[in-house]
Backbone bond lengths (Angstrom), bond angles and torsions (degrees), N, CA, C in turn:
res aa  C-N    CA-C-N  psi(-1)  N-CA   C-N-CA  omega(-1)  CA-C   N-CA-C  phi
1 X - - - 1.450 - - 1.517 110.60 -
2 X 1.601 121.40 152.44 1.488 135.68 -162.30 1.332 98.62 -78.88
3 X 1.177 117.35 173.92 1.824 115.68 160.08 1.825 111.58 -82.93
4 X 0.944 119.82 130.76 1.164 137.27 -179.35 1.500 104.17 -32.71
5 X 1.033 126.36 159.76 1.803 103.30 169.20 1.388 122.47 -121.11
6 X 1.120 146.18 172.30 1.413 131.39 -131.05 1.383 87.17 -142.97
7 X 1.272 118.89 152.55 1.465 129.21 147.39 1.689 111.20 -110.71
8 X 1.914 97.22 -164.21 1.408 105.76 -178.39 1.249 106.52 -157.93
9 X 1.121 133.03 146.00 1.397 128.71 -154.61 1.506 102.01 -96.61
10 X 1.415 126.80 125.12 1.597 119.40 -178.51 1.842 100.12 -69.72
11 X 0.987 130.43 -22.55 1.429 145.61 178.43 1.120 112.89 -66.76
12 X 1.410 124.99 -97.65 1.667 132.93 -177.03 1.474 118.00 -89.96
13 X 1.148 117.20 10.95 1.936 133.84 -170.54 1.756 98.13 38.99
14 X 1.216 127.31 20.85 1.535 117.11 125.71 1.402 130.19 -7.14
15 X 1.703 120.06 92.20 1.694 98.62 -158.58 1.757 76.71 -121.42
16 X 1.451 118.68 151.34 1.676 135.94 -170.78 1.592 96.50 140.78
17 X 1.428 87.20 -152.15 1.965 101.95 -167.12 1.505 98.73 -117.87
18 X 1.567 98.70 138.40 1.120 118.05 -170.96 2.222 103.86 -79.12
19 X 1.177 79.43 138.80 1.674 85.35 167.67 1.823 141.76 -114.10
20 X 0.952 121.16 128.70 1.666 151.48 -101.61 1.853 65.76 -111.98
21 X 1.693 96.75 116.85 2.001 104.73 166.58 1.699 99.86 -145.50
22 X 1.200 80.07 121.83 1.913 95.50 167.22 1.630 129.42 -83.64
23 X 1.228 105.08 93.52 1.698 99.04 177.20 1.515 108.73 -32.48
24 X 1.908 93.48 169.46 1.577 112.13 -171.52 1.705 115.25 58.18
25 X 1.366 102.98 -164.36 1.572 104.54 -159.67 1.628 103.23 -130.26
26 X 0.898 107.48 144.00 1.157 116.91 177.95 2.060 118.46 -75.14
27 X 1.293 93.73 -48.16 1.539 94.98 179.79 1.902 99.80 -53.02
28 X 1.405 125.86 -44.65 1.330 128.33 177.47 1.135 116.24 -54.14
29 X 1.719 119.02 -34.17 1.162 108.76 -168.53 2.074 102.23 -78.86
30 X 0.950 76.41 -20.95 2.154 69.72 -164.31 1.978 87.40 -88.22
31 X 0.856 123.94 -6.99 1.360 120.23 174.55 1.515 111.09 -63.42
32 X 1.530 112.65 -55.11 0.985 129.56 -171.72 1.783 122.19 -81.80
33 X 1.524 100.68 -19.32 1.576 109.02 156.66 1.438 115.76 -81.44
34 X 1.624 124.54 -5.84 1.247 107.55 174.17 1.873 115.62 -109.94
35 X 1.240 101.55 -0.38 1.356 116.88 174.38 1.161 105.73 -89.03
36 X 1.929 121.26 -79.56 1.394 127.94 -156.51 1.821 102.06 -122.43
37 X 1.243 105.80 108.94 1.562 96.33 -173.13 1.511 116.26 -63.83
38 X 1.319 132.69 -38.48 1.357 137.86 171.72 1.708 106.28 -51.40
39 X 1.372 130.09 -64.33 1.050 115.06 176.97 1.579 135.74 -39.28
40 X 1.430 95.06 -41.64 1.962 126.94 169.44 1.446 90.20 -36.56
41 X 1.205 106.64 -84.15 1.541 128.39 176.74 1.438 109.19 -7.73
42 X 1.419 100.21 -88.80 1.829 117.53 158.02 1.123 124.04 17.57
43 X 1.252 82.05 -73.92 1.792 117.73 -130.77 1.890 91.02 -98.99
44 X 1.465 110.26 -33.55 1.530 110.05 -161.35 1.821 92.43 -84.26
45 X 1.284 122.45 -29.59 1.630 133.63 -173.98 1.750 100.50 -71.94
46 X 1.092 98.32 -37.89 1.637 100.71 177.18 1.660 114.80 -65.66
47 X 1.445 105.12 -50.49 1.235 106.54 171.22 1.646 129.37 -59.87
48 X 1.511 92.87 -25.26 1.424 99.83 -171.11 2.071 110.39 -71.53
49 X 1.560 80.84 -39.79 1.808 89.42 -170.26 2.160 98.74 -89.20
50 X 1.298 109.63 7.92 1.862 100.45 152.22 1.120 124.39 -84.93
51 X 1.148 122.37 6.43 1.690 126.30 -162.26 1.173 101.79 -50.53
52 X 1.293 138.98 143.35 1.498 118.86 162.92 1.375 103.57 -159.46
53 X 1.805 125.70 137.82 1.393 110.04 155.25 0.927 127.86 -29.32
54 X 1.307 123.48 -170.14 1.353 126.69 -179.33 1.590 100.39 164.06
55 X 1.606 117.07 124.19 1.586 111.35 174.40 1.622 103.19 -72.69
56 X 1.302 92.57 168.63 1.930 107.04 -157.46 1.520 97.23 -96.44
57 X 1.574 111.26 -24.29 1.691 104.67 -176.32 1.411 111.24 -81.69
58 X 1.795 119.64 -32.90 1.464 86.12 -153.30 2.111 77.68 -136.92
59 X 1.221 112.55 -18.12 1.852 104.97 141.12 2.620 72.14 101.34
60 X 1.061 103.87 33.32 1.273 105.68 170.33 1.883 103.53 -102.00
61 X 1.793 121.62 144.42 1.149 106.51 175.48 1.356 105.86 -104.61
62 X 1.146 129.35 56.34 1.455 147.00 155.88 1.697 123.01 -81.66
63 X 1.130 133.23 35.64 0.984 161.89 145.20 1.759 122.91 -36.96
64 X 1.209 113.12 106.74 1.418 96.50 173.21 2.007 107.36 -136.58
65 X 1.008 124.18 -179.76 1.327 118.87 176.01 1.432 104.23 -101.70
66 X 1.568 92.29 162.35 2.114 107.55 -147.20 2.050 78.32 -84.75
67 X 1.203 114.98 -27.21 1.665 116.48 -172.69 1.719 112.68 -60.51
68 X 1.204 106.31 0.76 1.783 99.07 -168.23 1.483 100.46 -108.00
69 X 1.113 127.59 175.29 1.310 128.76 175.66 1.564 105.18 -63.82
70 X 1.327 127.74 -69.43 1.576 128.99 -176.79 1.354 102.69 -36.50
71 X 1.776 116.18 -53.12 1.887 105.12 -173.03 1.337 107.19 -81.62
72 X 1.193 136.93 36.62 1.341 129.08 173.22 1.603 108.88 -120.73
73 X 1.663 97.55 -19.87 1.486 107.33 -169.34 1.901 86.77 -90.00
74 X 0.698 116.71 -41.91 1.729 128.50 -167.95 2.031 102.23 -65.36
75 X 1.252 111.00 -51.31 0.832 97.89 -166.65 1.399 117.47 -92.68
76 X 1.655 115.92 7.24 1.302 118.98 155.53 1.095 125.48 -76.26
77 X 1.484 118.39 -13.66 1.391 130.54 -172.33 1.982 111.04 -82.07
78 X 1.496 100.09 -30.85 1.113 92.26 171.05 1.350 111.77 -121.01
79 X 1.376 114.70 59.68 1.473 149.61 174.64 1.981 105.43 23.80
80 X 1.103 113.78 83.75 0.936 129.47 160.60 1.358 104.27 -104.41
């Protein structure tokens, strides 16, 4: 297996793997599948298509990988 691959935060130069947060709430979402099923529906499709990285230190989705020119310049800066 490869090495995992790394990003870097365009924000706080945070360099690791970004972590995966779904808008809205969860207790709402099953609230609303046990009340009104169409809303469930809704509401669970909405959540599904917010997915978004997100760096783990400072929760910005400014994220890029250390492999591109910008994360190579970034993550020398905060001396990795």
């Amino acid at each position: 297996m490869g090495k995992a691959k790394e990003f870097v935060c365009k924000f706080c130069g945070f360099v690791g793997k970004p972590k995966k947060v779904t808008e809205g709430s969860f207790l709402v979402e099953i609230f609303l599948w046990l009340l009104f099923l169409l809303p469930g529906v809704i509401y669970s499709i909405w959540r599904m298509t917010t997915r978004k990285d997100v760096c783990p230190k400072c929760g910005k989705p400014d994220m890029i990988p250390v492999d591109t020119p910008e994360g190579q310049k970034l993550a020398k800066t905060v001396g990795k």
